[in-house]
C-alpha positions in Angstrom: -11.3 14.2 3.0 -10.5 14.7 6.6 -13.2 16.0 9.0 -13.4 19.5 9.1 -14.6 19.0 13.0 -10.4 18.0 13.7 -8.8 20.9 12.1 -8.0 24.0 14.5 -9.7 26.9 13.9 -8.1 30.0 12.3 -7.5 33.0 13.9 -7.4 36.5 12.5 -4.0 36.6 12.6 -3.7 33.7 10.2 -6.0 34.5 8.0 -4.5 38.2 7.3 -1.6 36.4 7.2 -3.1 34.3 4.3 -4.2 37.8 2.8 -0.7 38.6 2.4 0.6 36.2 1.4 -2.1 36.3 -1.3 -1.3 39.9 -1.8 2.6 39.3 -2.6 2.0 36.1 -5.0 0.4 39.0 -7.1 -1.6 37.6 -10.2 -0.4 34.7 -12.4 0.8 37.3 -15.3 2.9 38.7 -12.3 4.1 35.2 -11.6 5.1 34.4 -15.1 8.6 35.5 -15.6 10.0 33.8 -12.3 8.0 30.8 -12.8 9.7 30.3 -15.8 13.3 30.9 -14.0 11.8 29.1 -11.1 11.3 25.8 -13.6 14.6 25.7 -15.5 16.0 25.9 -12.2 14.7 23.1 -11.1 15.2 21.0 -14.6 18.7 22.0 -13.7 19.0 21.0 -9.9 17.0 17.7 -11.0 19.4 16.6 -13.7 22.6 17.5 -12.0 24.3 14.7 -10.6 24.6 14.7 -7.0 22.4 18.0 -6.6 20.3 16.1 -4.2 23.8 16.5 -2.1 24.0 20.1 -2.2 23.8 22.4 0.1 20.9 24.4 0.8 22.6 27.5 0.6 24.6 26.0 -2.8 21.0 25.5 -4.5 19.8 29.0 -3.1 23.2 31.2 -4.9 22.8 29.7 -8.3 18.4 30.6 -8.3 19.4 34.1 -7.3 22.1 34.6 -10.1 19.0 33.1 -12.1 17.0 36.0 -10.9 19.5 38.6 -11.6 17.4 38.9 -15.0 13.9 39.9 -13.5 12.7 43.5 -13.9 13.2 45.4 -10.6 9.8 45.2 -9.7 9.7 41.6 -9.8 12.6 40.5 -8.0 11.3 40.5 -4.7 9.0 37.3 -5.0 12.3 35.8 -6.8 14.2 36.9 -3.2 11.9 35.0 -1.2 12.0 32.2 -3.1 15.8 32.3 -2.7 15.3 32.7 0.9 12.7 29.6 1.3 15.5 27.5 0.4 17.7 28.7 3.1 15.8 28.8 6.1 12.8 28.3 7.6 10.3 30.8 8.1 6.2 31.2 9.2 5.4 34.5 7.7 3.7 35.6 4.8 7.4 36.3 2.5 8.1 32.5 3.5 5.1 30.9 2.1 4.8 33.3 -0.7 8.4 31.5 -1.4 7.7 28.3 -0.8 4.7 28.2 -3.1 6.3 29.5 -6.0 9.2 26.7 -5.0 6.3 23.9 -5.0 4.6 24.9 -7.9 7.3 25.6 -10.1 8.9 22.0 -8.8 5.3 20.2 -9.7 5.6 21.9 -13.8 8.9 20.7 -13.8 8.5 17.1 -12.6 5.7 16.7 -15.5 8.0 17.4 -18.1 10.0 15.0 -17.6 9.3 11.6 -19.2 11.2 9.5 -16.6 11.4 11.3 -13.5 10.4 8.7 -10.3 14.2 9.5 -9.5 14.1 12.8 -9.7 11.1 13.5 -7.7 12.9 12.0 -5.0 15.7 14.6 -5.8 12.9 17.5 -5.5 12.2 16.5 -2.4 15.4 15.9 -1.2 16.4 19.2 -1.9 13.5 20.9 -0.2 14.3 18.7 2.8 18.0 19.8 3.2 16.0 23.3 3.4 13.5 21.9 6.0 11.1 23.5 3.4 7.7 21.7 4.1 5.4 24.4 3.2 6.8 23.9 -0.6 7.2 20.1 -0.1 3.2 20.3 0.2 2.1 22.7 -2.5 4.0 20.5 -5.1 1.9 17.0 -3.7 -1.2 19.2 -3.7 -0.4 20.6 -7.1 0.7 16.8 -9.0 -2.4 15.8 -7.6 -4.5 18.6 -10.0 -5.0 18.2 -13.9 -2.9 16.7 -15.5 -1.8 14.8 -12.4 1.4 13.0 -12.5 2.4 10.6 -12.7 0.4 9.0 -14.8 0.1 5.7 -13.4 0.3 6.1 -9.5 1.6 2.9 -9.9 4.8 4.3 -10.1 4.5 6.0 -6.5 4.7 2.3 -4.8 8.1 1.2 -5.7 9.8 1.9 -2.5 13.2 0.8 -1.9 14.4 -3.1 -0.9 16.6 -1.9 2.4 15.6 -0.8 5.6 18.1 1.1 5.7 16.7 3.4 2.6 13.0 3.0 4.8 13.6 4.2 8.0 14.4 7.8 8.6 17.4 8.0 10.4 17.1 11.4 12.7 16.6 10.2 16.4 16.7 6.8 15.5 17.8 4.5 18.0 16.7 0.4 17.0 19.4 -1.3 15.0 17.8 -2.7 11.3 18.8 -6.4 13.0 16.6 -5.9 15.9 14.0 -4.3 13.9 13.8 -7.5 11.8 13.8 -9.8 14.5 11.4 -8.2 16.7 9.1 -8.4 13.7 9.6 -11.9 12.6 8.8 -12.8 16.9 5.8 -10.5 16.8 4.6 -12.4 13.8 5.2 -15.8 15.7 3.0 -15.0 18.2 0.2 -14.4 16.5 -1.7 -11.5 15.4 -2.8 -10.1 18.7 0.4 -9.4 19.9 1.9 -8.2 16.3 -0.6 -5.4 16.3 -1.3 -4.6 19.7 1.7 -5.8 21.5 4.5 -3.8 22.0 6.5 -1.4 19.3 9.6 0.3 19.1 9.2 4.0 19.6 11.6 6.8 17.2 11.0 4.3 14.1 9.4 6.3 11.1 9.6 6.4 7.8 12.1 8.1 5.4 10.9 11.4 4.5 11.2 10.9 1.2 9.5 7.9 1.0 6.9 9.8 3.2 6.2 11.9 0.4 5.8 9.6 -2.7 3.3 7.5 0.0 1.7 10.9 1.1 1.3 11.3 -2.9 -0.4 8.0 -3.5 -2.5 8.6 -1.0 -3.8 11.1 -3.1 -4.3 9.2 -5.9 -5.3 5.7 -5.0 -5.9 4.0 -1.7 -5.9 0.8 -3.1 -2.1 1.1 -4.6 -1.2 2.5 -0.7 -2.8 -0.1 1.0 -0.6 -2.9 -1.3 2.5 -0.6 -0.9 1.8 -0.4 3.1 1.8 -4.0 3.5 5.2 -4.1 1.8 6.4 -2.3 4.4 9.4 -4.7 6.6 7.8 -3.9 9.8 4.8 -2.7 11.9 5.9 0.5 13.2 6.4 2.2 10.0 2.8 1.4 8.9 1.6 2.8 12.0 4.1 5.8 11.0 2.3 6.0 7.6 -1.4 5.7 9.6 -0.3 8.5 12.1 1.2 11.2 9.8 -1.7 10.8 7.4 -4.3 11.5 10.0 -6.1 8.4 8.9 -8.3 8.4 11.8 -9.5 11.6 10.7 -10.7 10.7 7.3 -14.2 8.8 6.7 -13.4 8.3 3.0 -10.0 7.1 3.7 -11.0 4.6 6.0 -13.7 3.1 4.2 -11.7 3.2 1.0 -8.4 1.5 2.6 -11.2 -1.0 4.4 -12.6 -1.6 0.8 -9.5 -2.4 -0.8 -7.1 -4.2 1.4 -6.1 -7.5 1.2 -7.8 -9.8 2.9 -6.7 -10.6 6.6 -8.1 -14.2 7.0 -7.8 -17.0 4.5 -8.9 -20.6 4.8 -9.1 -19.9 8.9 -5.7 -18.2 9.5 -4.1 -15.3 9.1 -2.2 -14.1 5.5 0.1 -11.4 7.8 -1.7 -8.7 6.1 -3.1 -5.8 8.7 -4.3 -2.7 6.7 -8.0 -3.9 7.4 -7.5 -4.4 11.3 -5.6 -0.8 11.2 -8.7 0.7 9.6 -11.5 -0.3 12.1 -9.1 0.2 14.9 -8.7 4.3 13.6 -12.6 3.7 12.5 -12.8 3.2 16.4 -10.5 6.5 17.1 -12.6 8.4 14.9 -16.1 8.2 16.5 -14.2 8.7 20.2 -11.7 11.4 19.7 -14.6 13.4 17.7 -17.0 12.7 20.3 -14.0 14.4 22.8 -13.8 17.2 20.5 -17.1 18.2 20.7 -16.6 17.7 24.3 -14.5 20.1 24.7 -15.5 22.5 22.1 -18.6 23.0 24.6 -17.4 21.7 27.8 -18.7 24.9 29.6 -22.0 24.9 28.5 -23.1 21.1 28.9 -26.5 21.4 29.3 -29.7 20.8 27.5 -30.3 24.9 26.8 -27.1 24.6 25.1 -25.7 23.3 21.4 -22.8 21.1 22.6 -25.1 19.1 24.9 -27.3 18.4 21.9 -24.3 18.0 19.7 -23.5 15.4 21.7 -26.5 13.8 21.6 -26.7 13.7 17.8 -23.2 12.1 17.3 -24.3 9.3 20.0 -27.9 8.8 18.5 -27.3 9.5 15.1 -23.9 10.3 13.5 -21.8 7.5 14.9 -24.1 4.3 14.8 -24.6 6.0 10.7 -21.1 5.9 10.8 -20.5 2.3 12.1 -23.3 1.3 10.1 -21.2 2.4 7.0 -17.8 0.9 8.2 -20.3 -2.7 9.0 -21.6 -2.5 5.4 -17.9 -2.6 3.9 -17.4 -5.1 6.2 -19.9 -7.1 4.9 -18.5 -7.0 1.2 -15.2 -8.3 1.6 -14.3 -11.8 1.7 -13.4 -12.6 4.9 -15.7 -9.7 6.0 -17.2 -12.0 8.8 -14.7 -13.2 9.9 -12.8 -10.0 10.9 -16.4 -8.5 12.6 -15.9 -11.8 15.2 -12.2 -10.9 16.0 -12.5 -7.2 15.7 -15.5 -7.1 18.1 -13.6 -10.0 20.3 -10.6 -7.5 20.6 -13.3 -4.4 21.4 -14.7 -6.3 24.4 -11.1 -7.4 25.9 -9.8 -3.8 25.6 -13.2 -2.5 27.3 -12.6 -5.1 30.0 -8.8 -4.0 30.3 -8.4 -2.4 34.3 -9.2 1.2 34.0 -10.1 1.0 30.5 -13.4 2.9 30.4 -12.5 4.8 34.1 -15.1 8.3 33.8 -14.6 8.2 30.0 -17.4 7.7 26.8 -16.4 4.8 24.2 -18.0 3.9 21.0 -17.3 0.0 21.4 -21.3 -0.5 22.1 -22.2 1.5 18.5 -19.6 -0.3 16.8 -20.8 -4.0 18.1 -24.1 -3.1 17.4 -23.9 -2.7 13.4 -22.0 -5.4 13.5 -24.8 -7.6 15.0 -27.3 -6.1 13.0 -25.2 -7.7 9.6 -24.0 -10.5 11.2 -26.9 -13.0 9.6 -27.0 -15.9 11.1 -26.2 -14.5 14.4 -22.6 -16.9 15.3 -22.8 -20.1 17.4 -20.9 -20.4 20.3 -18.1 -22.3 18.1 -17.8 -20.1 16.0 -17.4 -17.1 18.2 -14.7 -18.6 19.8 -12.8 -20.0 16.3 -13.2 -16.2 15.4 -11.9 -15.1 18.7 -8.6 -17.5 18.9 -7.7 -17.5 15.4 -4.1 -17.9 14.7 -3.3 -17.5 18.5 -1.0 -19.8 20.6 -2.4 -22.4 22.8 -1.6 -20.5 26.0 -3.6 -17.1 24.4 -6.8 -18.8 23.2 -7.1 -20.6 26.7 -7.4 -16.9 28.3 -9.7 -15.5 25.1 -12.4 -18.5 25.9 -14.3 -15.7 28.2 -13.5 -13.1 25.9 -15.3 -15.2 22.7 -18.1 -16.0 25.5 -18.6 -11.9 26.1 -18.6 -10.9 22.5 -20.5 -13.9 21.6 -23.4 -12.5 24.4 -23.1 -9.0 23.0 -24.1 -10.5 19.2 -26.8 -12.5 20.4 -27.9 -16.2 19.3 -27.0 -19.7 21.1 -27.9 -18.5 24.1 -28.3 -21.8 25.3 -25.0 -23.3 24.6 -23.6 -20.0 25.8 -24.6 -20.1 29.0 -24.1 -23.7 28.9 -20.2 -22.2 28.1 -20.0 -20.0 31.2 -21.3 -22.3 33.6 -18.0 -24.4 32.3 -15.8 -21.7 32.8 -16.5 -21.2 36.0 -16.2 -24.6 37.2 -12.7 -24.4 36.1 -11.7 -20.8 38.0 -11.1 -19.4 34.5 -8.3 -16.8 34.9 -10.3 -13.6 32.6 -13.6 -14.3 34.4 -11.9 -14.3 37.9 -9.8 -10.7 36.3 -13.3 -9.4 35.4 -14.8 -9.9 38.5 -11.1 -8.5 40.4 -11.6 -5.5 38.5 -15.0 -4.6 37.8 -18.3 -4.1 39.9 -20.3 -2.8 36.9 -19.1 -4.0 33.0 -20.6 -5.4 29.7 -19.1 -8.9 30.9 -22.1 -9.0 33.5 -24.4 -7.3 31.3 -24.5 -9.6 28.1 -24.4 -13.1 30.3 -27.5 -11.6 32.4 -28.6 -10.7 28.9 -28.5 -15.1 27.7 -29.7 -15.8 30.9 -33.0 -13.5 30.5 -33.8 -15.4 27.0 -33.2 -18.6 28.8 -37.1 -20.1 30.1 -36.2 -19.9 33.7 -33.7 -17.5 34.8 -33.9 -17.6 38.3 -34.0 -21.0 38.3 -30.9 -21.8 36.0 -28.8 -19.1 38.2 -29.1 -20.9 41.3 -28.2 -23.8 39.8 -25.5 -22.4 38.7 -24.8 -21.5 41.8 -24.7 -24.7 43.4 -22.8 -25.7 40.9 -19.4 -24.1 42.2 -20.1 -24.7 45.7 -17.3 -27.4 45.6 -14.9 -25.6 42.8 -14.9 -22.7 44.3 -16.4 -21.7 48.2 -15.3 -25.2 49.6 -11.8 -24.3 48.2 -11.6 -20.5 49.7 -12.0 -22.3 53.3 -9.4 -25.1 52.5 -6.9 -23.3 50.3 -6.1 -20.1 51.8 -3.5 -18.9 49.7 -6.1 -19.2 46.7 -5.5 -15.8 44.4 -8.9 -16.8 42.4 -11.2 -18.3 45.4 -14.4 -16.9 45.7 -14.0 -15.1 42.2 -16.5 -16.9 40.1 -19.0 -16.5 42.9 -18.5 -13.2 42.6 -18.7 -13.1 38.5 -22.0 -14.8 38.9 -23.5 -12.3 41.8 -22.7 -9.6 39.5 -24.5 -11.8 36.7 -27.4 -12.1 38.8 -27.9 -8.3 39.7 -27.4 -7.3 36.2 -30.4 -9.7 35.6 -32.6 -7.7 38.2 -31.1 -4.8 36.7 -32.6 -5.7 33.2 -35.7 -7.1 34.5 -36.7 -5.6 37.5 -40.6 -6.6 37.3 -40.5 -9.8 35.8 -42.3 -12.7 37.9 -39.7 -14.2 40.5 -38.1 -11.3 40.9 -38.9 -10.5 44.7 -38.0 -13.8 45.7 -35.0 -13.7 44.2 -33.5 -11.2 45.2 -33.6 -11.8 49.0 -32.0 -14.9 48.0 -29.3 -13.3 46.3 -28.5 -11.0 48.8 -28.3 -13.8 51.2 -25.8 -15.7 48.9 -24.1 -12.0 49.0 -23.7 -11.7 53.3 -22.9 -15.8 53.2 -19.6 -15.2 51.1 -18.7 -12.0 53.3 -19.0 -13.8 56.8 -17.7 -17.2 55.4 -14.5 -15.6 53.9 -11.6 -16.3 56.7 -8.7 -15.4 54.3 -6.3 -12.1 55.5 -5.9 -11.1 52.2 -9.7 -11.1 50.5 -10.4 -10.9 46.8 -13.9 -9.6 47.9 -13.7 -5.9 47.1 -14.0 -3.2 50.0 -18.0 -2.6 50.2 -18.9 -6.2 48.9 -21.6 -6.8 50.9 -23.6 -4.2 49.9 -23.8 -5.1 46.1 -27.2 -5.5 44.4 -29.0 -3.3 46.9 -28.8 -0.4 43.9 -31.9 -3.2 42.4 -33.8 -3.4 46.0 -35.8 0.2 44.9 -37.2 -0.9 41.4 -37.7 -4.9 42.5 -39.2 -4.7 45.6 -41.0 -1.1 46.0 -43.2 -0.6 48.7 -41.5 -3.9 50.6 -38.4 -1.9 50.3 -38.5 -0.8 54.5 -39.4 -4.4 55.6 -36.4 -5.7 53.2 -33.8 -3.5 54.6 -34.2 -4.1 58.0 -32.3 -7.6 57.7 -29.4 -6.0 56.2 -28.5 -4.0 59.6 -26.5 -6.8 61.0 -24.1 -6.7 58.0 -23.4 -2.9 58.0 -22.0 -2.3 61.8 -19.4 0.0 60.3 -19.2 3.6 59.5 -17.6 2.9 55.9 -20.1 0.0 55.0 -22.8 1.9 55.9 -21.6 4.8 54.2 -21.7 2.1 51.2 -24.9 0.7 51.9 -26.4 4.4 52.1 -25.0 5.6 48.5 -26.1 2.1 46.8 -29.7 2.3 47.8 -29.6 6.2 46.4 -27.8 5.3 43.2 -30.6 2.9 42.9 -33.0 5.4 43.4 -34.4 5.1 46.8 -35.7 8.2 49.2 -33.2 9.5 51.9 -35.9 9.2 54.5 -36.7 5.5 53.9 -33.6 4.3 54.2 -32.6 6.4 57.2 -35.4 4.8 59.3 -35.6 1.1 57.7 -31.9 1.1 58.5 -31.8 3.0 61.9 -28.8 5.5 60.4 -28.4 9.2 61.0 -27.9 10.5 57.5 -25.5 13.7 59.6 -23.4 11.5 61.4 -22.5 10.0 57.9 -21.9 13.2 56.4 -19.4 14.2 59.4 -17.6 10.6 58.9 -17.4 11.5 55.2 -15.8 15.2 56.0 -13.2 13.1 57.9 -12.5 11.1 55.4 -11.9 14.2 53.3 -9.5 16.0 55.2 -7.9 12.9 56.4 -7.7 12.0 52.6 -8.8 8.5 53.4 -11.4 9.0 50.5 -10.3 6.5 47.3 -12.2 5.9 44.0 -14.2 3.3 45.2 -16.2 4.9 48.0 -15.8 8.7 46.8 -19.1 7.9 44.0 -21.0 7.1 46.9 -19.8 10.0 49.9 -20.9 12.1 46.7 -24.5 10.6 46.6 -24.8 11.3 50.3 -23.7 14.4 50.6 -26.0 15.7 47.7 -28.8 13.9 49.3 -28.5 15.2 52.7 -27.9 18.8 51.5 -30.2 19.1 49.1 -32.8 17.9 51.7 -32.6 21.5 52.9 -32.6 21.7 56.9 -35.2 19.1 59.0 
């Protein structure tokens, strides 16, 4: 059943629309005598040879010379019935029509003894008339007492061609492309079949739309066989879309449940229903979190419902929910399997540039019920086996960090984990050197800060670390200038480091630490001699967000060394929103760095107008602002 919480609300308009068309139907003793026409007609339409050929306007003559022989009184239901055939409509005389059209098809259909043929003629029929609204009253009605057919069964024989599969209005892709696209896709290994790129304009034929759209109904095990049949990806994800899978908690769970398994004997059978599920399992907790959004978006605050709304789906709802698709998980053969490579595939598209830019994802819930079943948490081996299977060569070399990452997030071998990353960054590994490119803040920090906190001596193994690359990496930014990666892993493990402050803030070392860190920080700043730097703009200023909670009340003293490093408007500016994100006191930093708080606010107006204000330093001109105006005047 699909969530209620997706479906638009009615108006009034609809709803007296729904009264009249109630109104007109009249009672089913009304209904009798054209229901009765209505089904011989059909028996008729459905026999004829070639009727599915017809013309709309053929089919609609011979009903209304069939409803020449209602009483006066009746013949107007009969007339829009006739008129449902012809054209579309959206009032109340169209779907009073069209449900005596669908209903009458439905009885008609069930007394026949062999009619898979001829329910595609029904439907071909109503298609010709772009008649929808009756095309779904007849599914809904086969699917009520006695429902038909018999054996759903029968709804999976789709046709052998492509031809007879893909619907041919607006399409564009030639069947011979379509086929070898899919068999290349295939080749390169399930990443790219399923994520990689499709052809747009391919769906499926309408009416084998319909017979899927009726097993659906019926059994979700039977659909998820027929869906695998399908020749090629884009019409399953045709089938997904126009069923509004991601909508539907039973569906998902059921089609999870039942679906063939995706992994065998460590590689991949080519089946995908399970992967498509807990990627619109995913969809569902995020675009239901965004509805609820912006159901409320006014009112977001805690005197108001959609603020705690909110709060419940986060806390409550969706890890229930993810705990539910984790459990099914956990039942199917290769269950285990697909919770390493699903979660692997979570963490690469969080890490993707602009991924998770100012907007909420559920990828934390989901990785988190599946660490809770995941018992014995995975070795590093294994994370990465589950990470790379049935990848090329050149694909798993670039998931290595990936498998790292997820394998941090699930917890366990944190020893030969970090152990892992301490490799990785001796060799300049291309995703760790994109991580740290793209992001100042992500889960790639987070879970190696959270190995390194379990490890005995944190502080300890970081700078060893840290010597480690001196040679790999900062020897080879002074000596290789035209180096894209230089400098990168230092930066991946700063990051690391802060995010271990960041967890930890009071744990012993801590104060001596961090003035080590931020000296490694100003080192890599004033040693970098390169035009083009892959140190991002305001570099130098990272981890001072920690300085408040690690070093309270030596805060003042601390700051005073950084003044050296922040001769600029712009790093100061920086330096200035860091140390408030972090929590410090205006006033504190104004005099432990000897900056006037105003003259930033006027460089930060010029910026404005100017429009010299990017994404990167507008968080911070934000802080600052607030800060000083809130302050009230001095």
């Amino acid at each position: 059943m699909r969530d209620p919480r997706f479906a638009f609300t009615e108006t009034t308009a609809d709803t007296q629309a729904q009264v009249e068309t109630s109104r007109l139907l009249g009672t089913a003793e009304e209904r009798h005598d054209l229901e009765v026409i209505l089904q011989d007609w059909w028996l008729e339409a459905i026999a004829r040879p070639g009727a599915d050929k017809d013309s709309a306007t053929t089919e609609a003559e011979c009903l209304r010379r069939k409803c020449g022989s209602l009483l006066r009184e009746k013949v107007e239901l009969g007339v829009f019935a006739c008129s449902a055939l012809v054209a579309r409509g959206d009032g109340p005389e169209y779907h009073a029509g069209a449900f005596m059209l669908g209903t009458a098809a439905a009885t008609a259909l069930r007394s026949e003894t062999n009619s898979d043929d001829r329910f595609d003629r029904v439907v071909s029929v109503l298609l010709r008339a772009n008649c929808w609204s009756a095309i779904e009253v007849m599914l809904n009605a086969l699917d009520q007492e006695p429902r038909w057919p018999a054996d759903p069964g029968r709804l999976s024989h789709l046709p052998n061609t492509l031809d007879e599969l893909v619907g041919k209005k607006g399409r564009r892709v030639p069947d011979d492309v379509l086929i070898a696209d899919e068999k290349a896709a295939r080749a390169r290994g399930i990443l790219n079949y399923l994520w990689g790129r499709h052809h747009e304009g391919v769906v499926l034929n309408q009416r084998v739309w319909c017979r899927l759209s009726l097993l659906a109904r019926r059994d979700w095990g039977q659909l998820a066989a027929a869906a695998e049949t399908l020749p090629v990806r884009e019409l399953r994800e045709d089938l997904w879309s126009r069923l509004h899978i991601f909508e539907d908690r039973e569906a998902i769970l059921a089609l999870l449940r039942s679906s063939a398994p995706v992994f065998k004997d460590g590689t991949w059978t080519g089946s995908t229903v399970a992967l498509s599920m807990l990627e619109n399992a995913v969809t569902h907790a995020d675009q239901l979190r965004l509805r609820v959004q912006q159901s409320g978006w006014r009112t977001l605050t805690s005197e108001h419902a959609p603020y705690a709304e909110l709060t419940r789906l986060e806390k409550e709802e969706l890890p229930s929910w993810f705990g539910q698709v984790a459990n099914v998980l956990q039942g199917r053969i290769d269950g285990r399997l697909l919770m390493l490579f699903f979660a692997s595939w979570l963490v690469e598209e969080a890490l993707r540039p602009g991924s998770a830019h100012n907007r909420w994802s559920s990828v934390g819930l989901v990785i988190s019920a599946m660490a809770k079943l995941l018992q014995p948490s995975p070795t590093a081996r294994e994370m990465k086996e589950g990470a790379q299977i049935s990848l090329p060569k050149s694909v798993e070399d670039r998931r290595s960090a990936v498998a790292l990452v997820t394998g941090a997030i699930l917890g366990g071998d944190e020893k030969a984990r970090w152990s892992e990353y301490r490799l990785l960054l001796l060799a300049n590994d291309e995703s760790l050197c994109w991580h740290a490119r793209q992001w100042k803040k992500a889960c790639c920090y987070d879970a190696l800060a959270k190995v390194l906190d379990t490890l005995p001596q944190p502080f300890e193994e970081w700078m060893s670390a840290w010597s480690s690359i001196f040679v790999t990496d900062r020897e080879r930014a002074r000596f290789d200038l035209t180096s894209q990666n230089a400098l990168l892993p230092s930066v991946h493990l700063v990051r690391v480091g802060v995010a271990l402050l960041r967890r930890s803030p009071g744990r012993d070392g801590s104060r001596s630490f961090y003035p080590a860190l931020r000296g490694h920080i100003r080192s890599l700043v004033e040693n970098d001699a390169r035009q083009v730097s892959p140190l991002a703009d305001g570099f130098v200023t990272e981890a001072l967000d920690v300085a408040p909670a690690v070093l309270g009340d030596m805060l003042s003293d601390a700051l005073a060394v950084e003044r050296p490093s922040l001769r600029t408007s712009k790093m100061q500016i920086y330096a200035v929103g860091t140390l408030l994100e972090g929590g410090a006191r205006l006033e504190v930093i104004e005099a432990a760095l000897e900056i006037q708080t105003f003259q930033l606010v006027e460089v930060v107006r010029a910026m404005e107008s100017n429009g010299d204000l990017d994404n990167l330093i507008r968080p911070y001109c934000q802080l600052i602002r607030g800060a000083y105006e809130g302050r009230g005047p001095s």
